[in-house]
N, CA and C atoms as a LAMMPS dump frame, in Angstrom:
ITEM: TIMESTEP
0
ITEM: NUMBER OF ATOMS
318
ITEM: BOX BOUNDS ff ff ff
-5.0000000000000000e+02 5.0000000000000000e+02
-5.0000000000000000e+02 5.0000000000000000e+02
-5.0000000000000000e+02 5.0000000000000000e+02
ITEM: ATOMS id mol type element x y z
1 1 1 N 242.221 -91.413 -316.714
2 1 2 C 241.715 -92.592 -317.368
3 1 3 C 240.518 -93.11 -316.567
4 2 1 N 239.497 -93.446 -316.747
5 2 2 C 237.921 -93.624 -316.384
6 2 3 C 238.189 -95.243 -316.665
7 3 1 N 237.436 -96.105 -315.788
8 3 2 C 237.411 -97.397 -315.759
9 3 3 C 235.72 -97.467 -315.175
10 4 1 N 234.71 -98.821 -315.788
11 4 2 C 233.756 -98.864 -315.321
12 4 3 C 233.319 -100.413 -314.975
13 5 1 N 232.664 -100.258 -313.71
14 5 2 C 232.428 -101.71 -313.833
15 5 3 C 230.749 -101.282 -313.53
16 6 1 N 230.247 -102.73 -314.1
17 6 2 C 228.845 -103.595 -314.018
18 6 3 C 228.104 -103.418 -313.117
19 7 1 N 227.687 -102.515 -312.353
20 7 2 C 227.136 -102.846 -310.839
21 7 3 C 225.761 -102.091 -310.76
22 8 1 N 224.769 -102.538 -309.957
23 8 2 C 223.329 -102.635 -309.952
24 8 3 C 222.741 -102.268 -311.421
25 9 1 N 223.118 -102.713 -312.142
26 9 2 C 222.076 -103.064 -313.618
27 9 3 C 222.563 -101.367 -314.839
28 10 1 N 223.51 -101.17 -314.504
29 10 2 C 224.19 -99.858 -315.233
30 10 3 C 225.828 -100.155 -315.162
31 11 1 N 226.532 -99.65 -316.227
32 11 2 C 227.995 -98.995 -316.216
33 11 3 C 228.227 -98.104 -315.087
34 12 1 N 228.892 -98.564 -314.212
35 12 2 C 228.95 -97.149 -313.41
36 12 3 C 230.854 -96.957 -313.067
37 13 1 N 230.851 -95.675 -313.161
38 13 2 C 232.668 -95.017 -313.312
39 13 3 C 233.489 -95.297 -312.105
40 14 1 N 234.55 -95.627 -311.947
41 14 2 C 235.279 -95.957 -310.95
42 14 3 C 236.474 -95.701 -310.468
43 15 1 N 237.107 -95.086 -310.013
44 15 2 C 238.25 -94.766 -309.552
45 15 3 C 239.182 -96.084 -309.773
46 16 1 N 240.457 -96.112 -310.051
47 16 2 C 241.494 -97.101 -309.873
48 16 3 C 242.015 -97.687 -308.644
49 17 1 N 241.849 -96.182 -307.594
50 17 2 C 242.093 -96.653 -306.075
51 17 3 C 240.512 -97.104 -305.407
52 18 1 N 240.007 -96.728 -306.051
53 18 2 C 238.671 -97.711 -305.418
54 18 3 C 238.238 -99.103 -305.809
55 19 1 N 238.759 -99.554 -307.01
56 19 2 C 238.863 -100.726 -307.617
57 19 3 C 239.687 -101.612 -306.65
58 20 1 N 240.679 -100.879 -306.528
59 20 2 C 241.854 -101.957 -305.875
60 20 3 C 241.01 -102.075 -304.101
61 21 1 N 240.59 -100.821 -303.685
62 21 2 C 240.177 -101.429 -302.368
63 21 3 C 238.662 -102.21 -302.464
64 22 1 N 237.777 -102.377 -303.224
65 22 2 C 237.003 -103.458 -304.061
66 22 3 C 237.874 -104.514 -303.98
67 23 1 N 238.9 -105.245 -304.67
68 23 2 C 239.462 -106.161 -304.937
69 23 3 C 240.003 -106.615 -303.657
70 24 1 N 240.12 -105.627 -302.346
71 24 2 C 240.988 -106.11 -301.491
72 24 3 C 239.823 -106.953 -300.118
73 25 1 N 238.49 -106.096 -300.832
74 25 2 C 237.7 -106.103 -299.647
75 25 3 C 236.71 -107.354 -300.204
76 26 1 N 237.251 -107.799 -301.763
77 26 2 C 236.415 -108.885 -301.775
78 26 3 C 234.892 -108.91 -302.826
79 27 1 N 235.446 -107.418 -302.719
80 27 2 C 233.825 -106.726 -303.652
81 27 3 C 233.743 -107.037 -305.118
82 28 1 N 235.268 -106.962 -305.602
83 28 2 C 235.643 -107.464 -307.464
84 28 3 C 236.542 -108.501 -307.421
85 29 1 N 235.686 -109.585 -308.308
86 29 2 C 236.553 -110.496 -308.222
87 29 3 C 237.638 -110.251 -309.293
88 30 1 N 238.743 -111.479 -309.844
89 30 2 C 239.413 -111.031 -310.748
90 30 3 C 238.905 -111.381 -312.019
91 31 1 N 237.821 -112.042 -312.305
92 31 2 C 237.043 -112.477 -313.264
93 31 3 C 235.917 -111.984 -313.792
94 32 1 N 236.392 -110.715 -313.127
95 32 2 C 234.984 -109.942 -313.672
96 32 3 C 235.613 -108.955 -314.274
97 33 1 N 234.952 -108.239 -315.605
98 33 2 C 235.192 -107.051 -316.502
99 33 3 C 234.953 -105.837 -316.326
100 34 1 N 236.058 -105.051 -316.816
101 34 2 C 235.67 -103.835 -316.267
102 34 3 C 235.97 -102.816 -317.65
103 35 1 N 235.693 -101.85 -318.142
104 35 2 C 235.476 -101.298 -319.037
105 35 3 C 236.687 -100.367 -318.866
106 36 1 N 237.853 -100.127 -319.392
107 36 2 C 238.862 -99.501 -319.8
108 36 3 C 238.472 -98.719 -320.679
109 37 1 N 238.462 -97.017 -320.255
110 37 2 C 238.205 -96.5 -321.574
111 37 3 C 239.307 -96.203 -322.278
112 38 1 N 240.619 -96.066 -321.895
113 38 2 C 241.354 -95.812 -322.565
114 38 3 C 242.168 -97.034 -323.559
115 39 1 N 241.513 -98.167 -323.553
116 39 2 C 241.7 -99.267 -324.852
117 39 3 C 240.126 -99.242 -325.298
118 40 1 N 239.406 -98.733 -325.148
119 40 2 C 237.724 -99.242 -325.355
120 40 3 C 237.067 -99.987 -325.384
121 41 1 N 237.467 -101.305 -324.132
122 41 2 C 236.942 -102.325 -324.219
123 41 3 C 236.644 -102.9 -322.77
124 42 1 N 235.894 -103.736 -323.005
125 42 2 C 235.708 -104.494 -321.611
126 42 3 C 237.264 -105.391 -321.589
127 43 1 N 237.724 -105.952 -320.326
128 43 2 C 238.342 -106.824 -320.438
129 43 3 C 238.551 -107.144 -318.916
130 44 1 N 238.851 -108.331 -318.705
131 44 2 C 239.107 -108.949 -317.596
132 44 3 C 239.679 -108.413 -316.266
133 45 1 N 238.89 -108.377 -315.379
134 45 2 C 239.787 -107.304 -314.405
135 45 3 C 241.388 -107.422 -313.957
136 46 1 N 241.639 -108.593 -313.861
137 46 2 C 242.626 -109.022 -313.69
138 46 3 C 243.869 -108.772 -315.007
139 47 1 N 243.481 -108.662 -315.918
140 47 2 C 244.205 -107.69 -317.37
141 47 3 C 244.456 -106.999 -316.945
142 48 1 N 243.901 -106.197 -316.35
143 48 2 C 244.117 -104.041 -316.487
144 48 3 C 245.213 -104.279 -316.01
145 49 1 N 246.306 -103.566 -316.522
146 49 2 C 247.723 -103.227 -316.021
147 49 3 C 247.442 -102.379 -314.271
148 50 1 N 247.21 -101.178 -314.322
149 50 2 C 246.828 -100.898 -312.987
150 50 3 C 245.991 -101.19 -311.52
151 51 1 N 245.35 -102.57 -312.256
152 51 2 C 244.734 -103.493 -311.052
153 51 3 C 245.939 -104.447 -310.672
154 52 1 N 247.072 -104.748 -311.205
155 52 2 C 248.288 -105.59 -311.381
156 52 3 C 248.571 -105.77 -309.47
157 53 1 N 248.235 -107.14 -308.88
158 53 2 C 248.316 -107.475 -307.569
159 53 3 C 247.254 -106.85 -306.719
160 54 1 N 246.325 -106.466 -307.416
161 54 2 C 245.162 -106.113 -306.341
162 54 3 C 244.537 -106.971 -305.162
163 55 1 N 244.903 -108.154 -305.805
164 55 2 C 244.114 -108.918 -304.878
165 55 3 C 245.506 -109.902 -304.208
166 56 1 N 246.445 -109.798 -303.827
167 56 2 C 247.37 -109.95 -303.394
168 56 3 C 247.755 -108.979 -301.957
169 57 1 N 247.83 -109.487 -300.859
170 57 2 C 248.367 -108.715 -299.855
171 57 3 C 249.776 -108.945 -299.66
172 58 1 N 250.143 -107.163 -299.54
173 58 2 C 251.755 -107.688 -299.145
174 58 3 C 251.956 -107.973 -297.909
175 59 1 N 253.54 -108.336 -297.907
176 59 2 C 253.896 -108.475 -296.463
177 59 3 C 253.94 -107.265 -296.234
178 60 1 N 254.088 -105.78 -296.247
179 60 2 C 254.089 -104.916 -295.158
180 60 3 C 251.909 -104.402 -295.04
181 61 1 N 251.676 -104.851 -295.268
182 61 2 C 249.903 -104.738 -295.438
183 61 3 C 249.519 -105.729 -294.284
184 62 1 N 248.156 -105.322 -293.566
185 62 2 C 247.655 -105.936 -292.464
186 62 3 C 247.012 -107.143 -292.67
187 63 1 N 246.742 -107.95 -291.832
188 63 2 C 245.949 -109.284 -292.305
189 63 3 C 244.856 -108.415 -291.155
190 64 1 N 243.521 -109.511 -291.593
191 64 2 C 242.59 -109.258 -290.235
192 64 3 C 242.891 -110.588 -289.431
193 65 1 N 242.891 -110.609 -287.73
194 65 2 C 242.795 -111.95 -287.001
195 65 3 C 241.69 -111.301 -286.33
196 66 1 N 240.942 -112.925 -285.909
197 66 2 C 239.672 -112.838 -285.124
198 66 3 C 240.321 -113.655 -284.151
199 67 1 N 239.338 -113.373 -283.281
200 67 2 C 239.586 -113.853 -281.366
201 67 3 C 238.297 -115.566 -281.779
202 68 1 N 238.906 -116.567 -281.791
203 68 2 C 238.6 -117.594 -281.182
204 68 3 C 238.121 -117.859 -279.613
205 69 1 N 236.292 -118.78 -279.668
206 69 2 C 236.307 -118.678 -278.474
207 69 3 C 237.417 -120.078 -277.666
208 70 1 N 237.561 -120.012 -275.91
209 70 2 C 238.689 -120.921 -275.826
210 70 3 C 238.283 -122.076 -275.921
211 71 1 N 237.145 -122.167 -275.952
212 71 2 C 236.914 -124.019 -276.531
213 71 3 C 236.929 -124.537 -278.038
214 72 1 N 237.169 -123.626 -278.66
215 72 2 C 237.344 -124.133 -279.939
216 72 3 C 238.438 -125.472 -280.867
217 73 1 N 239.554 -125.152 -279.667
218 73 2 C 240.242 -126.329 -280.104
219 73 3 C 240.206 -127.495 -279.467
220 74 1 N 238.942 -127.626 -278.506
221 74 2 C 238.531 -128.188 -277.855
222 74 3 C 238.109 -129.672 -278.642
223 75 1 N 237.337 -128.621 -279.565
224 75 2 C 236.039 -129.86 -280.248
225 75 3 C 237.491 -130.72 -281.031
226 76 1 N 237.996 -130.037 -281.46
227 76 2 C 239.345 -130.596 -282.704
228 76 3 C 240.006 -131.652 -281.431
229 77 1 N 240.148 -131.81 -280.435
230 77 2 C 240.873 -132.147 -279.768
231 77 3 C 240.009 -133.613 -279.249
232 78 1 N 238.721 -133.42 -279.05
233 78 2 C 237.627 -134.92 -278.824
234 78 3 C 237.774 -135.268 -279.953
235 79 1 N 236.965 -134.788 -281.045
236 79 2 C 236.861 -135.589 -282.276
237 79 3 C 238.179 -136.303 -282.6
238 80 1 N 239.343 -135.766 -282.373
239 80 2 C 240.859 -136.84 -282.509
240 80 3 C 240.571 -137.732 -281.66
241 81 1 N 240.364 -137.641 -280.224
242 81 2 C 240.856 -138.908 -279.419
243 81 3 C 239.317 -139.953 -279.701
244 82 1 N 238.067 -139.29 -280.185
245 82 2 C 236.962 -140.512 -280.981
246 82 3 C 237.413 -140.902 -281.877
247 83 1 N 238.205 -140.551 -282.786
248 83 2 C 238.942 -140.843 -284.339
249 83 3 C 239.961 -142.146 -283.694
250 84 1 N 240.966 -142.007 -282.471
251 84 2 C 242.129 -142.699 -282.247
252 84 3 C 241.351 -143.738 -281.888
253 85 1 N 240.485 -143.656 -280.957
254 85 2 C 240.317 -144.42 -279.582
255 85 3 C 239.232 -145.909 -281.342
256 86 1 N 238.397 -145.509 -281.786
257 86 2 C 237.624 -146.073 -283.151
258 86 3 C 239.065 -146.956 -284.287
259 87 1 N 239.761 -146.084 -283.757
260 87 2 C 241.048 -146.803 -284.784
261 87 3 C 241.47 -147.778 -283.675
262 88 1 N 241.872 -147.922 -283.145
263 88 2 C 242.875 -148.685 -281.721
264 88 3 C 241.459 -149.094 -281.919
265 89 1 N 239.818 -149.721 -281.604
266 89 2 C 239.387 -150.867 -281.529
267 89 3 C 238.951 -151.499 -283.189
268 90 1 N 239.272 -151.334 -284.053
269 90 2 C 239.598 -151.332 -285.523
270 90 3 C 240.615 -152.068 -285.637
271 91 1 N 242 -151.837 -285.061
272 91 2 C 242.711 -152.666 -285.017
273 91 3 C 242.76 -153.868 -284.449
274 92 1 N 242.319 -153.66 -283.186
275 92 2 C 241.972 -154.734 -281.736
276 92 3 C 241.046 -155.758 -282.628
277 93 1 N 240.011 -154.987 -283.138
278 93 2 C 238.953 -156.524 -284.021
279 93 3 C 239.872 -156.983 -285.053
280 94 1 N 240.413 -156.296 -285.983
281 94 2 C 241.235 -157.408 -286.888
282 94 3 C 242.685 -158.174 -286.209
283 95 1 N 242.815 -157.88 -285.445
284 95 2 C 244.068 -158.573 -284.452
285 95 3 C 243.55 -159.928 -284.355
286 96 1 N 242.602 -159.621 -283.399
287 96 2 C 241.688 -160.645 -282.763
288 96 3 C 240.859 -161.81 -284.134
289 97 1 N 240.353 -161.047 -285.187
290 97 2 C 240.053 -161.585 -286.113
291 97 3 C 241.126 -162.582 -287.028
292 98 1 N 242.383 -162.051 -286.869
293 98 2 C 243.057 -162.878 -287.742
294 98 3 C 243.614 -163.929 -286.809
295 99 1 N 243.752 -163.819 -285.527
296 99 2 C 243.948 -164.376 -284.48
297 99 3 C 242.967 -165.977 -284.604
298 100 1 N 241.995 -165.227 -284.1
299 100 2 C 240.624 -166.469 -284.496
300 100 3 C 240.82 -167.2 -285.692
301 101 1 N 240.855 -166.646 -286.561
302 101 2 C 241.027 -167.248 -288.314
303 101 3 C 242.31 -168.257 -288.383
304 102 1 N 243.51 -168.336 -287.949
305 102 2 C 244.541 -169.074 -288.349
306 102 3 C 244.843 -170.533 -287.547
307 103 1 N 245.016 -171.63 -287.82
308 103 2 C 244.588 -172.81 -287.987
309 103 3 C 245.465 -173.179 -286.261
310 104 1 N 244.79 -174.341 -286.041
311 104 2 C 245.041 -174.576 -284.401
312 104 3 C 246.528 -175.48 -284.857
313 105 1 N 247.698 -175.292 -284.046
314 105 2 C 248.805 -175.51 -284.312
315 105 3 C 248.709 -176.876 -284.143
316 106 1 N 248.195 -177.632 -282.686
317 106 2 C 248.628 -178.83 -282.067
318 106 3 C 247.459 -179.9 -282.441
């Protein structure tokens, strides 16, 4: 069975196991059409019965991890204590503000 997809300005023929490693690598999305010849039609890649979880990794299938440099959770880690330290004097002015604002007792 011959399947074709759209690519540089022609129909061009495609393997089923090359589709799926396309789909895995990011190359076909699932919204794009691909020409089934054996129904004779374009239709949604994500239709074709034999693309069925292409773009799904299993659990026994690899993920990729990348190496972080070690300051990276660095920045995540200032920007919180500028975030806290901006909140805690946020609070301190409306403390102080409602403080000031409420009527002299004596």
């Amino acid at each position: 069975m011959a399947f074709y997809l759209y690519r540089d300005g022609e129909a061009k023929e495609f393997s089923v196991e090359t589709l799926h490693s396309m789909a895995r690598a990011g190359e076909l999305r699932e919204d794009e059409y691909i020409y089934d010849d054996g129904k004779g039609e374009w239709i949604g890649a994500v239709l074709v019965p034999e693309m069925s979880g292409a773009w799904h990794i299993e659990e026994n299938e690899s993920t990729v991890a990348i190496e972080l440099p070690a300051d990276f959770f660095a920045d995540f880690d200032a920007a919180q204590a500028v975030a806290e330290a901006a909140n805690d004097a946020a609070k301190a002015a409306r403390a102080e503000a409602t403080a000031s604002a409420a009527p002299d007792p004596s």
